[in-house]
C-alpha positions as CSV (number, residue, x, y, z in Angstrom):
1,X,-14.3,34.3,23.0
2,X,-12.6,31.3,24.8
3,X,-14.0,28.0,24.8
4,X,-12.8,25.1,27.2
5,X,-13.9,21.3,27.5
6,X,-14.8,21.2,30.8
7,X,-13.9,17.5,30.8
8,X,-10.4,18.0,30.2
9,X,-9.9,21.7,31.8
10,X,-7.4,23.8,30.0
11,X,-5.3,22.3,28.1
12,X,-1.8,23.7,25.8
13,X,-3.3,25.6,23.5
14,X,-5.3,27.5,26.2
15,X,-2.5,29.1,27.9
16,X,-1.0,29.5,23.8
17,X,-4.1,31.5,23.0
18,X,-4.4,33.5,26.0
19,X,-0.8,34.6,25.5
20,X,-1.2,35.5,22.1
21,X,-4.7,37.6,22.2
22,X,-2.7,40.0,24.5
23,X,-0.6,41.1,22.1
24,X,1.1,43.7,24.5
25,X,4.3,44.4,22.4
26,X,6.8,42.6,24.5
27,X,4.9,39.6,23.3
28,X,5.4,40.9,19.7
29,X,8.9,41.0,19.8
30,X,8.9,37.6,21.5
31,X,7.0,36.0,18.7
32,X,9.2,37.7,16.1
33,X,12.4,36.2,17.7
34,X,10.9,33.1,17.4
35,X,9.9,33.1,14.1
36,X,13.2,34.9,13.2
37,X,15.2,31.7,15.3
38,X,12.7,29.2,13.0
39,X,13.4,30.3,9.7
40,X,17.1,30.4,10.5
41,X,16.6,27.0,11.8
42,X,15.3,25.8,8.5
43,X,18.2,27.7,6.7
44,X,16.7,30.6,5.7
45,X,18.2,33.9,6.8
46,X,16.0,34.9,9.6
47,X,17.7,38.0,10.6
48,X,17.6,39.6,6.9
49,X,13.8,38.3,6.5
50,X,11.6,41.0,6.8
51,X,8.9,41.0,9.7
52,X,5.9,42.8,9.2
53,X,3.7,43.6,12.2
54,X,0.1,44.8,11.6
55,X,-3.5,43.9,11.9
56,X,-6.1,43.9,8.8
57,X,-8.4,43.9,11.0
58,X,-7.6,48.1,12.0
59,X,-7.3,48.4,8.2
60,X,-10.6,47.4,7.7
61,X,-11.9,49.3,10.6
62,X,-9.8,52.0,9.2
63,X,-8.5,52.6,13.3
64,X,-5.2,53.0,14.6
65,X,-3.8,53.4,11.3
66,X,0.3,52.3,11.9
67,X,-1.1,48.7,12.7
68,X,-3.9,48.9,10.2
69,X,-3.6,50.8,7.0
70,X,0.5,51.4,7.2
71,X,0.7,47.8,7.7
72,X,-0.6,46.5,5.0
73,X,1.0,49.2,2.7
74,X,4.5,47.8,4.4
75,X,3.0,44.1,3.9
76,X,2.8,45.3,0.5
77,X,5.8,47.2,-0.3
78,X,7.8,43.9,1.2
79,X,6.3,41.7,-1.4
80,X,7.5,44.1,-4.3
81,X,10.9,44.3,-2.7
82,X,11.7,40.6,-2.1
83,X,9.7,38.2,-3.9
84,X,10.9,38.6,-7.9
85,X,8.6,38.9,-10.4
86,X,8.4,35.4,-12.5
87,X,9.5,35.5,-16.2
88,X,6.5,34.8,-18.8
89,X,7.1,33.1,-21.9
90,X,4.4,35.3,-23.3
91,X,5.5,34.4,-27.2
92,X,4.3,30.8,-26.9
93,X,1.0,29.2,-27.1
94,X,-1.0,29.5,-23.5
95,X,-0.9,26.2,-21.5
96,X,-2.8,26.1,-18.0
97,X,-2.9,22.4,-17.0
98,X,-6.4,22.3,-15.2
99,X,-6.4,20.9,-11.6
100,X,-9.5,21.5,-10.4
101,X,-13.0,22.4,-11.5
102,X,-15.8,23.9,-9.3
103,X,-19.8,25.0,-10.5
104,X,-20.7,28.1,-8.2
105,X,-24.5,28.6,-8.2
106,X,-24.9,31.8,-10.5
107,X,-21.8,31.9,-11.6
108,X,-21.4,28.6,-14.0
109,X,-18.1,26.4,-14.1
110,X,-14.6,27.4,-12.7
111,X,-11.3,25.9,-13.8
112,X,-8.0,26.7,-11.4
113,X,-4.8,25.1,-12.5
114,X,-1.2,26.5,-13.1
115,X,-0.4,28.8,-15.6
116,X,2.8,27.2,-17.4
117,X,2.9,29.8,-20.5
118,X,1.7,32.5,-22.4
C-alpha cells in the first residue's frame, strides 16, 4: 500500500520506498554496498561485517525457504559467531537496577532493568 498527500505530491521518501519494495537483487547488492560504505564510515570494518539477506516474513509463511527459513538460521548462526557471549559474575549476590515498571491487564506488575550480576 502507498499512501501520498495529495497536497504536497510525492515527496523523498516516495521514490525511497518505491525503490526499496522492489527488491529485485541488483537493488540488494546496492543497499548492502551502502550499508557496507556506512559502517566503514563510522570506523567499523564494513567489508568483514557480515550481511545477512532474508525475509521473516517467507519464514513465517514458511515459502521460498533460502530467503525465509535459511535466513534466519544464517541470522542466527552470525550472532553466535560474532557477538561474544558476556561474562556473569554468577558467585555474587543478584543486582538488577530497575528502570522501568509496567501493569499488563492479566498479567500483574513487570519490572525491566539491567541485569549487573548474579
Amino acid at each position: 500500500i502507498l499512501v501520498v498527500a495529495a497536497n504536497d505530491g510525492p515527496m523523498p521518501q516516495t521514490r525511497e520506498h518505491l525503490l526499496l519494495a522492489k527488491q529485485d537483487s541488483e537493488m540488494v547488492e546496492l543497499v548492502e554496498l551502502e550499508i557496507r560504505e556506512l559502517l566503514t564510515e563510522f570506523g567499523y570494518k564494513g567489508e568483514e561485517t557480515p550481511v545477512i539477506v532474508g525475509s521473516a516474513l517467507c519464514a513465517l509463511e514458511q515459502r521460498d525457504p533460502e530467503l525465509g527459513v535459511k535466513s534466519v538460521q544464517k541470522l542466527l548462526d552470525a550472532v553466535d559467531t560474532y557477538i561474544p557471549v558476556p561474562t556473569r559474575d554468577l558467585d555474587k549476590p543478584f543486582l538488577l537496577p530497575v528502570e522501568s515498571v509496567y501493569s499488563i491487564p492479566g498479567r500483574g506488575t513487570v519490572v525491566t532493568g539491567t541485569l549487573e550480576r548474579g
